[in-house]
C-alpha positions as CSV (number, residue, x, y, z in Angstrom):
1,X,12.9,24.2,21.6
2,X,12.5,22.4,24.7
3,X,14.8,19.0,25.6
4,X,12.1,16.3,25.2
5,X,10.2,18.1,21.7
6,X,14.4,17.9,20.2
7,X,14.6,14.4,21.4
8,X,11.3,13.2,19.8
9,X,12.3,15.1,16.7
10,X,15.3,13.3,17.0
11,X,14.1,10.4,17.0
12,X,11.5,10.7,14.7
13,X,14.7,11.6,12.0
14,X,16.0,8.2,13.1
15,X,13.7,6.2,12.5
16,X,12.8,8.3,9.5
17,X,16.3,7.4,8.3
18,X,15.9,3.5,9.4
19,X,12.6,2.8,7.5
20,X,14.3,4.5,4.1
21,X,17.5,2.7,4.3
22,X,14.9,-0.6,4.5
23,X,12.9,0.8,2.0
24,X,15.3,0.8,-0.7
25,X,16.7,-2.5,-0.2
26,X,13.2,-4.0,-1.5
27,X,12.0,-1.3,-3.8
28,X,13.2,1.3,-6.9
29,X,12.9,4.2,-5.1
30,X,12.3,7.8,-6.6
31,X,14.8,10.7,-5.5
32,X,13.9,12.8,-2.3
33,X,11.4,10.0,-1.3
34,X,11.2,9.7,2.1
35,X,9.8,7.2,4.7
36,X,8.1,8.0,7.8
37,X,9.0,6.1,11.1
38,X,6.4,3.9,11.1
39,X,6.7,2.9,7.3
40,X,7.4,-0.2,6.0
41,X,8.1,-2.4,2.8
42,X,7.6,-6.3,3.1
43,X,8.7,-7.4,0.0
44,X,8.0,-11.2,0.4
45,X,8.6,-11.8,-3.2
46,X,12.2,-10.6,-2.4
47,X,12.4,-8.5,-6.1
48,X,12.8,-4.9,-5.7
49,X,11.6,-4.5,-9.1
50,X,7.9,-5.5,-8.2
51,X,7.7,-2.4,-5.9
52,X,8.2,1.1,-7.6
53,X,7.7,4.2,-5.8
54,X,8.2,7.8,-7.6
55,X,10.3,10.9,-6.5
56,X,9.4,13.3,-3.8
57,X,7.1,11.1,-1.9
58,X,6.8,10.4,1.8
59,X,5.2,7.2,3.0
60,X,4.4,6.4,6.3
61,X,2.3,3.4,5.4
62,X,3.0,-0.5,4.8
63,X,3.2,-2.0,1.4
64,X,3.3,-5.9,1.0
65,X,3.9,-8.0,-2.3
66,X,3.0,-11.6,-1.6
67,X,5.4,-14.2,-1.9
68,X,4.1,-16.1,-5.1
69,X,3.4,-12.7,-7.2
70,X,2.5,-9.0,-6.3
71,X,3.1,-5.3,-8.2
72,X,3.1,-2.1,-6.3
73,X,3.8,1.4,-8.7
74,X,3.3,4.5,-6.6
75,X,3.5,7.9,-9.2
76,X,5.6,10.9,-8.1
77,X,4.2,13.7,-5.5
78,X,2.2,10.9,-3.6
79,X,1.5,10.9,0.6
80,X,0.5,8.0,2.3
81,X,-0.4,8.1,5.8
82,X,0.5,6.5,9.0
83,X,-1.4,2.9,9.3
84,X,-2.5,2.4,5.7
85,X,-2.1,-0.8,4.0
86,X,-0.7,-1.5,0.1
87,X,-1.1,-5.0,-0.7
88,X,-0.2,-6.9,-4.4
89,X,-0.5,-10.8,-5.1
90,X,-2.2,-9.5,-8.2
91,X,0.5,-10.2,-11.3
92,X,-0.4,-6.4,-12.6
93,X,-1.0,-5.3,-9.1
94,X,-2.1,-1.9,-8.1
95,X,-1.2,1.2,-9.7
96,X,-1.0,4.8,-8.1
97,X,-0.6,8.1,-10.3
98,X,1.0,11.2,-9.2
99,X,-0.2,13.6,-6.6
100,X,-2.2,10.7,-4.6
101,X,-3.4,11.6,-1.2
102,X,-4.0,8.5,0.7
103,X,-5.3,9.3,4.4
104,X,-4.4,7.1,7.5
105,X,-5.6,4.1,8.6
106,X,-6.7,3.0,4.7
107,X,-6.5,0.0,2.8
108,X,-5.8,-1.0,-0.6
109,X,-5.9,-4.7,-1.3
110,X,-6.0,-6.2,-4.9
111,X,-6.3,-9.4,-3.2
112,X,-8.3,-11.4,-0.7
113,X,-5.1,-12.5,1.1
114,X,-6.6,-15.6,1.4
115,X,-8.4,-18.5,-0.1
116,X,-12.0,-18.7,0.0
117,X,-12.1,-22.7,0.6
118,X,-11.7,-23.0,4.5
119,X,-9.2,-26.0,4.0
120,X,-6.8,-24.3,2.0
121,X,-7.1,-21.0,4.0
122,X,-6.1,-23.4,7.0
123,X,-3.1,-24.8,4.7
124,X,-1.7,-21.4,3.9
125,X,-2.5,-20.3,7.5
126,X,-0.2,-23.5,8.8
127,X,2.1,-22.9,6.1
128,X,3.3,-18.8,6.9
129,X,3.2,-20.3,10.4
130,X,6.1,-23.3,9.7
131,X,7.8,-22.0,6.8
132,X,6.6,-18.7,5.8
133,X,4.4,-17.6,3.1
134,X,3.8,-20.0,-0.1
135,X,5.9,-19.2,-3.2
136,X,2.9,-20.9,-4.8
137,X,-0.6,-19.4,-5.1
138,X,-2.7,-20.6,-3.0
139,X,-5.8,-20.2,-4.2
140,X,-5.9,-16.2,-3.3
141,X,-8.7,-14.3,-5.8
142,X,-7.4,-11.1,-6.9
143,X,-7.5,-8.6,-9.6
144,X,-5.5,-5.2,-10.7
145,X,-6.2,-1.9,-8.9
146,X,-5.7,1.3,-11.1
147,X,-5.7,5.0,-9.0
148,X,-5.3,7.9,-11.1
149,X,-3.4,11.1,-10.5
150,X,-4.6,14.0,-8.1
151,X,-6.8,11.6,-6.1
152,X,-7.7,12.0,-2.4
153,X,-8.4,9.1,-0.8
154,X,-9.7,10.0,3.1
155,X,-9.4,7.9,6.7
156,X,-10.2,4.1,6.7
157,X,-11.4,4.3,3.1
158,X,-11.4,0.4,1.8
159,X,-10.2,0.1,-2.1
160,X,-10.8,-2.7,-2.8
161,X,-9.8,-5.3,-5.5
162,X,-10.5,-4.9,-9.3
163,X,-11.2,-1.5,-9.1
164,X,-10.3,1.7,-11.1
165,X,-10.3,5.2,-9.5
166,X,-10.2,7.7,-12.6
167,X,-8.1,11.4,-11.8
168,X,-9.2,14.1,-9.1
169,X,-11.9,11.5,-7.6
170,X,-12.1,11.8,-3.9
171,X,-13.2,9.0,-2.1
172,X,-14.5,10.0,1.6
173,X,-13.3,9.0,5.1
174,X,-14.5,5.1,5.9
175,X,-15.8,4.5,2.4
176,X,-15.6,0.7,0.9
177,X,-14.7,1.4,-2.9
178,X,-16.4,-1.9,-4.5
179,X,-16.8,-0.7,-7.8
180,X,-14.8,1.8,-10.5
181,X,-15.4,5.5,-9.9
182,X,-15.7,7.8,-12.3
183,X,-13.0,11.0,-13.2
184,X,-14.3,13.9,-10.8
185,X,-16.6,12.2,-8.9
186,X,-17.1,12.3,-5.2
187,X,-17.2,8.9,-3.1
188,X,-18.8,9.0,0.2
189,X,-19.3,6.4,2.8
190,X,-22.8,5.6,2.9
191,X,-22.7,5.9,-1.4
């Protein structure tokens, strides 16, 4: 192995090592789990209990539970990829089986993140500027995601909230998931 490819492998194990440490201060975290470099837990809500993650995963995406509420359950034998998003304010929250492929770059949100009124989206903007974000909800719609087990979920795919995904669907690169999908079925971006 050459000096510079054992540094970066190196350093990609340090990293690795940092993110899982972090992770399991804020989350109930499955054995042999495992957190990429890049991964990432912001656990606003502060209760480890709201984020559950099962065994012999690897994560390499971020997951955020809002301040005021948020539930994130990922099942055992899941992979999420570098630059994907998992974010609760949703009191059930979103719910991953087991053997969940989530690509990179995608984004599951059971929330809008923000209000729909422009004044109180400028509040709560103001407010995670001075103080952080509101232990109060602010007005933000959102409603439970449910992914079954064995389902591939492809690049930039947008799941978005209210939505069930039933086992072994595959949902195609740069699809927006606005609706439930069937067991078996087949997603694609222009569907």
């Amino acid at each position: 192995m050459h000096i510079f490819t054992a540094i970066l492998a190196l350093r990609r194990r340090f990293w690795s090592w940092i993110a899982t440490g972090a992770a399991r201060e804020n989350a109930i975290i499955g054995p042999r789990t495992r957190f990429g470099a890049g991964a990432e837990i912001f656990n606003i809500h502060g209760d480890p209990s709201r984020v559950k993650i099962g065994a012999d995963c690897h994560l390499d995406g971020h997951l955020q539970i809002f301040a005021h509420e948020g539930n994130i359950q990922i099942g055992d034998f899941c992979f999420v990829g570098a630059g994907s998003t998992i974010w609760s304010s949703d009191p059930v929250g979103i719910k991953i089986g087991k053997g969940v492929l989530v690509s990179s770059g995608v984004a599951i949100h059971d929330t809008n993140s923000h209000p729909m009124d422009h004044e109180k989206r400028f509040a709560q903007t103001v407010a995670i500027f001075r103080t952080g974000h509101p232990r109060t909800d602010p007005g933000i719609r959102s409603a439970p995601v449910t992914i079954g087990d064995d389902v591939w979920i492809g690049t930039g795919a947008m799941i978005m909230k209210g939505v069930t995904i039933g086992d072994r669907a595959i949902i195609s690169a740069r699809a927006i998931v606005r609706k439930d999908v069937p067991a078996d079925s087949l997603v694609r971006a222009d569907d």
